[in-house]
C-alpha positions in Angstrom: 144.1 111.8 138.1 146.2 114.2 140.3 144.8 117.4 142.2 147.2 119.2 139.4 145.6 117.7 136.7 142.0 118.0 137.7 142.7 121.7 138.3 144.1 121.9 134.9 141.5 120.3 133.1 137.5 121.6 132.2 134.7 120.7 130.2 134.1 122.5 126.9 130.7 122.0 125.1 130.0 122.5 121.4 127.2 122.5 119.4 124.6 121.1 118.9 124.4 124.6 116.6 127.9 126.2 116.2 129.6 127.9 113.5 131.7 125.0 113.1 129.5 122.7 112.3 127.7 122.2 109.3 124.5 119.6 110.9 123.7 119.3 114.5 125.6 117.4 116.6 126.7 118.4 120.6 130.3 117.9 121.8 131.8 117.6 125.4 135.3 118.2 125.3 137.2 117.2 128.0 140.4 120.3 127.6 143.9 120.8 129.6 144.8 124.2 128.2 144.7 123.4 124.2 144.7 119.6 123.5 141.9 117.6 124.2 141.9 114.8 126.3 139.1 113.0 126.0 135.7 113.7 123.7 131.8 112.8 124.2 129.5 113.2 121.4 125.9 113.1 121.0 124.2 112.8 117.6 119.9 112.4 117.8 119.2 116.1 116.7 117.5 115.8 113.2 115.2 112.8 113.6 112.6 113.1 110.4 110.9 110.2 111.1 111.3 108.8 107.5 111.4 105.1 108.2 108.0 105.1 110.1 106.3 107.5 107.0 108.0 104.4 104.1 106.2 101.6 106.5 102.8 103.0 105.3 103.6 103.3 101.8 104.8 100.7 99.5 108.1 100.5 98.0 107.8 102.9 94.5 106.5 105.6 96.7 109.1 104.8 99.2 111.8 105.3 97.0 111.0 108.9 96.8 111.7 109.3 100.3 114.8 107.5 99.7 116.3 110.4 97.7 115.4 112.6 100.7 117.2 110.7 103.4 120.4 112.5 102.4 120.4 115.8 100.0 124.1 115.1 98.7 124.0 111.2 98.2 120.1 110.8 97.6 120.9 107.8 95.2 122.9 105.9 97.5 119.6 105.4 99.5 117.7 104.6 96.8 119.8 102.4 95.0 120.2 100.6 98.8 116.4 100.4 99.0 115.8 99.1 95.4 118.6 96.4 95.8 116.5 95.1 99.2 112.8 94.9 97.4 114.6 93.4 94.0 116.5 90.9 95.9 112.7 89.7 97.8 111.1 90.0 94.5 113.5 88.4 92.8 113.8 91.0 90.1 117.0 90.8 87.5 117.5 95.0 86.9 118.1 95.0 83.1 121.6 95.5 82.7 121.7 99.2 80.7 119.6 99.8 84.1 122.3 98.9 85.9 124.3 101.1 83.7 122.8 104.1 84.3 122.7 103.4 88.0 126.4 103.7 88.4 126.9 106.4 86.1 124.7 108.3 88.6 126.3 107.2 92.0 129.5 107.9 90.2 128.9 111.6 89.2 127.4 111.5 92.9 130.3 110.5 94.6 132.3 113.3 92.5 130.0 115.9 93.3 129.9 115.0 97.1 133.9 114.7 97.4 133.7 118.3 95.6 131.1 119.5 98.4 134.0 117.8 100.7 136.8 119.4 99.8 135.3 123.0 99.6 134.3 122.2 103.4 137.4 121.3 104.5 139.6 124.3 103.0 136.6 126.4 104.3 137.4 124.8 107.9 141.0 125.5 107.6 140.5 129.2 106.4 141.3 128.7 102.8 138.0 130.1 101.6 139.3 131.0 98.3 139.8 127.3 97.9 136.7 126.5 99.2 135.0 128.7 96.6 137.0 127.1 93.8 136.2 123.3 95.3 132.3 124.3 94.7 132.7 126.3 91.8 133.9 122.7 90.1 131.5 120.8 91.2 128.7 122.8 89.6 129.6 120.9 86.2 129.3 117.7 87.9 125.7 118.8 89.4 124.7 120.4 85.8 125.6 116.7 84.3 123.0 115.1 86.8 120.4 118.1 86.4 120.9 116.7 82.4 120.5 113.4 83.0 117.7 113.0 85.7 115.9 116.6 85.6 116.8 117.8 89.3 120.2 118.9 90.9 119.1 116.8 94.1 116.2 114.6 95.1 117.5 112.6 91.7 114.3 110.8 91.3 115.9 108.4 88.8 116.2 104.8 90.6 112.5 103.0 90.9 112.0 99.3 91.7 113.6 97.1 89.3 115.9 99.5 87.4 115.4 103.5 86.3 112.7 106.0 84.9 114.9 107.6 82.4 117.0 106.6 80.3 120.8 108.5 78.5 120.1 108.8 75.2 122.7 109.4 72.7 122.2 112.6 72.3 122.8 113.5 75.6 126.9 111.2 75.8 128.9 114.0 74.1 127.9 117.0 77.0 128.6 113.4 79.5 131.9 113.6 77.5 132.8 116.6 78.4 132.1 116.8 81.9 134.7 114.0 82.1 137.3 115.7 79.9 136.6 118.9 82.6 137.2 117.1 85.3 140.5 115.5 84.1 142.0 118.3 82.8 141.4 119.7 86.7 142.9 116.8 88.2 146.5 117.4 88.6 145.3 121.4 89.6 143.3 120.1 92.3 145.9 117.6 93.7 148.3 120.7 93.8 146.3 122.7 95.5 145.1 120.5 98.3 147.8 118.3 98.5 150.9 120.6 97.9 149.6 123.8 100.1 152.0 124.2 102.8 149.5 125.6 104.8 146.9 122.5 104.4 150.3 120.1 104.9 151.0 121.9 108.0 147.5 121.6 109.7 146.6 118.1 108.2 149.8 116.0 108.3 149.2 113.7 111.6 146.8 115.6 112.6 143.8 113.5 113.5 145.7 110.0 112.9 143.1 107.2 112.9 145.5 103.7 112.8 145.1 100.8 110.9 144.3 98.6 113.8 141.8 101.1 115.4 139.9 101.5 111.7 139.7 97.9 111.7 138.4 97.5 115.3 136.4 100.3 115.0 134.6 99.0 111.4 135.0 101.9 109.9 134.1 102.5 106.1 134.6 104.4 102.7 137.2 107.1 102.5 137.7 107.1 106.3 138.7 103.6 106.1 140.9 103.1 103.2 143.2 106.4 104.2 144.1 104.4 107.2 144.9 101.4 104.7 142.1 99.2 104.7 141.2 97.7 101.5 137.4 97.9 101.9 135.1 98.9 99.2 131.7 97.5 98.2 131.6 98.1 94.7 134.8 95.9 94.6 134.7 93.0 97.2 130.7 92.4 96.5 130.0 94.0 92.9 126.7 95.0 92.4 124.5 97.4 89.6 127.5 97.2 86.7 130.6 97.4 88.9 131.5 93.9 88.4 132.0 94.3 84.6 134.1 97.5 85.0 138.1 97.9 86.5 138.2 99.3 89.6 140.5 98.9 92.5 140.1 100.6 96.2 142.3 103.7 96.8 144.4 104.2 99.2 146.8 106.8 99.8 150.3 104.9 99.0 148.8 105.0 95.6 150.0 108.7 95.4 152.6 108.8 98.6 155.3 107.0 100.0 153.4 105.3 103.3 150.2 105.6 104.6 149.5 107.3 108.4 145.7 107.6 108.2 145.4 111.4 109.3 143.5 114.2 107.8 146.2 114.8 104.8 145.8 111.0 104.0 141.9 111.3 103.6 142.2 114.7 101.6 144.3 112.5 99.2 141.8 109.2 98.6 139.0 111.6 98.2 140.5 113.5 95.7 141.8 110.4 93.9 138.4 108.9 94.1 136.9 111.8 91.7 139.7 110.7 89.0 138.2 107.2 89.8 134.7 108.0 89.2 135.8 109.8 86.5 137.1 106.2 85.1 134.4 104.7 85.8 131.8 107.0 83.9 134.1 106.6 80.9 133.9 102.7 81.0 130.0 102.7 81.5 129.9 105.1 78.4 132.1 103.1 76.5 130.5 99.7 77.4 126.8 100.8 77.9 124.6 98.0 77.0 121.5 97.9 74.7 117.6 96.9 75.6 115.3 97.9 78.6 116.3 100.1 81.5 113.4 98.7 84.0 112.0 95.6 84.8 108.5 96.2 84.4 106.7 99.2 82.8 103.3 99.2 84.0 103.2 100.5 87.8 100.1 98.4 88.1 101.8 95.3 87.6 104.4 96.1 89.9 101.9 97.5 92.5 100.6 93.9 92.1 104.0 92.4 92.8 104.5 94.3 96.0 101.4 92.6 97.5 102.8 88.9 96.8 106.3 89.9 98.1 107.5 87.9 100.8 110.6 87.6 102.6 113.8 89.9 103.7 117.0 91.2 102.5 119.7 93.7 102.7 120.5 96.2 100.0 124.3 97.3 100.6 126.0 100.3 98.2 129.1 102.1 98.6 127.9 105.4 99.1 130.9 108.4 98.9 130.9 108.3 102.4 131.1 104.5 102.7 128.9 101.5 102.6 125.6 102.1 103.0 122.7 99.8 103.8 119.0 99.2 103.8 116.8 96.3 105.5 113.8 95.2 104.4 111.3 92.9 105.4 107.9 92.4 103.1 105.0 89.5 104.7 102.5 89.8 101.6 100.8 93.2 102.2 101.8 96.5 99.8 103.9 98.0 102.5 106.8 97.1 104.0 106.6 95.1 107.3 110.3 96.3 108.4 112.5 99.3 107.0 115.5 99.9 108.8 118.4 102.5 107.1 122.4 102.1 108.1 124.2 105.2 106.5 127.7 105.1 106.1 128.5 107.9 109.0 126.7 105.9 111.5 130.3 103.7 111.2 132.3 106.4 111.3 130.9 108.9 113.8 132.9 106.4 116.6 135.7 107.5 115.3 136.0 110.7 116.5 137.4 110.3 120.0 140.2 108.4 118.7 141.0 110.8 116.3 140.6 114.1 118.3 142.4 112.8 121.9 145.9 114.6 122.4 144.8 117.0 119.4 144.9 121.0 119.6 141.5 122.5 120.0 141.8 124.5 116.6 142.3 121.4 114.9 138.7 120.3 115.9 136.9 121.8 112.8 139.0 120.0 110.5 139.2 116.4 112.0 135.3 116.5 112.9 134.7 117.6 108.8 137.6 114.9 108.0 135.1 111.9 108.0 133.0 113.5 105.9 130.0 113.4 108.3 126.1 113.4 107.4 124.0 113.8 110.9 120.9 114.2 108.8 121.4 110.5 107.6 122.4 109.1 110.7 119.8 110.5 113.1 117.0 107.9 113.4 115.8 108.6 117.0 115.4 110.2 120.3 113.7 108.2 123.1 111.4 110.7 125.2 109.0 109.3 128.1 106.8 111.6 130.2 108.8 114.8 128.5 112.3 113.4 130.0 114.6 111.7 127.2 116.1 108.8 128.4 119.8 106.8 127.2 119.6 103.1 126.7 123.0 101.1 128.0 124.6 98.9 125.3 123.0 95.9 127.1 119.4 97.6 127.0 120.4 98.3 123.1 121.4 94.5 122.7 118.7 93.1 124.8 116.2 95.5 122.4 117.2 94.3 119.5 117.4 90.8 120.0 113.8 91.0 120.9 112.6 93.2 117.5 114.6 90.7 115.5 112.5 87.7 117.1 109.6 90.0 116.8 110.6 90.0 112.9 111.6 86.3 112.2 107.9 85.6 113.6 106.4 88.0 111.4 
């Protein structure tokens, strides 16, 4: 770097609490005069220390902290977490179970893309949008209050299928919560897609490539508006995905080409609450008859925790992207191993492709663009005689090569 440059270039920190941030995460920006050149980012800040509570309880008490991991997509962990213990016990979830599941994680993902949108016009100043965006997704919250008896912490996924079931009753106010949301569909691709305002600060703004999503492994939303047909409901089906139609979305489903930038993920996350929209209608349609859990009794399932043996992965496309849960049960109640992947743990390394050679005021918008949740991601923070300490990527290897033989010998 020349003297010129290095004169021309300084440090900026944000966060870990700034206005522009909805969870804690700190930011070193590297700045010559408004574009950033470089971006350092250190997540760690909300550590709850809910794996090491679930590995001394056993797995229907865990699922309860589950829902807590995350206060938008609560479900997504749980359904993760039941999929893992149902796969060990080798428990079939009665298909109208399975039902109900996605009808849940669908009216989910609506509700979170809702809570997405209204943050992203609020970080580009369009608060009156913002307000409308949240407004909308109150019916979509009312829906789930209806269904599982709480607006968050759902409650409604339990080992081996779900504690309530959707009476018939309760389909026609279903009914028109989907009829709401598709009569709103073409205002709300108007409005964030034909703003010039939005178009202006979101068209290649933020551009994430093809090539780079792929190298980066980037999922959900992030990933296919850079083009990448990845989706977990479609390319391993699970709950009752594999009996409905469903495609991923990407945004040369509504535009001419795809560039992966801000505008691009606006557009798949809007299109993806049409989706889910879809998909409620065909789970309604097609809803099957008969049980909605596995086993009745708690006792009897307490019973089958204690002769559970072996390990597996629970994988659900969460509205942010895949999602995933590993668990390892050795015979005893609890869990031996729990160990949670959320979906913005893929995507957080994203960022300093996406902000280099970008102006500073267009930080807000590409940081919120991903869609992140720090309260999900944060698992840890190494402290040793009061100082915190930063392992290398060969410590982290070297770490967990040894906890995995650690977990293989049981």
């Amino acid at each position: 770097m020349s003297d010129t440059k290095k004169d021309s270039t300084y440090t900026v920190p944000i966060g870990p609490i700034h206005p522009a941030l909805k969870e804690p995460v700190m930011f070193t920006f590297q700045i010559n005069g408004e574009v950033v050149e470089s971006v350092d980012f250190s997540p760690g800040q909300t550590h709850r220390g809910i794996e090491w509570m679930g590995m001394r309880r056993n797995p229907a008490q865990i699922v309860h902290l589950t829902d807590r991991i995350c206060g938008i997509c609560g479900v997504t962990h749980s359904i993760c977490f039941a999929r893992a213990v149902e796969q060990i016990m080798d428990i079939q979830v009665p298909e109208r179970g399975d039902y109900i599941r996605t009808i849940v994680a669908e009216l989910e993902r609506i509700q979170s893309h809702l809570l997405w949108a209204g943050v992203a016009a609020h970080e580009l100043g369009f608060d009156s949008l913002f307000h409308l965006a949240w407004r909308v997704r109150e019916e979509s919250m009312d829906v789930i209050e209806l269904i599982t008896g709480n607006r968050v912490n759902y409650g409604i996924v339990q080992v081996g299928g779900v504690r309530r079931d959707i009476v018939e009753e309760q389909f026609p106010r279903i009914q028109q919560c989907l009829t709401y949301y598709r009569d709103l569909a073409d205002k709300l691709l108007h409005l964030f897609l034909h703003d010039r305002t939005i178009m202006m600060r979101c068209r290649d703004t933020g551009v994430l490539s093809y090539e780079d999503a792929l190298h980066l492994c980037v999922v959900g939303p992030t990933a296919r508006a850079s083009g990448v047909r990845k989706d977990v409901r479609v390319d391993y089906p699970y709950c009752a995905y594999g009996d409905l139609s469903i495609d991923p979305v990407l945004p040369d489903q509504l535009l001419d080409e795809i560039r992966g930038d801000v505008y691009d993920r606006i557009v798949v996350r809007v299109l993806e609450v049409v989706q889910s929209v879809d998909i409620i209608q065909q789970c309604l349609d097609n809803m099957p008859p008969g049980e909605i859990t596995w086993e009745q009794k708690i006792a009897k399932l307490l019973l089958a925790f204690k002769k559970a043996k072996g390990e597996a992965v629970g994988r659900h496309e969460a509205p942010r992207g895949e999602a995933l849960h590993y668990v390892k049960m050795t015979g005893r109640e609890s869990p031996y191993a729990w160990k949670v992947k959320a979906s913005s743990y893929s995507n957080l390394i994203s960022w300093p492709v996406m902000l280099k050679g970008e102006q500073i005021a267009d930080i807000p918008i590409i940081v919120a663009s991903i869609d992140p949740c720090l309260s999900c991601t944060d698992r840890v923070a190494i402290v040793r005689d009061g100082e915190r300490s930063i392992l290398s990527k060969e410590e982290l290897h070297r770490l967990s090569v040894e906890k995995t033989r650690r977990l293989q010998h049981g």
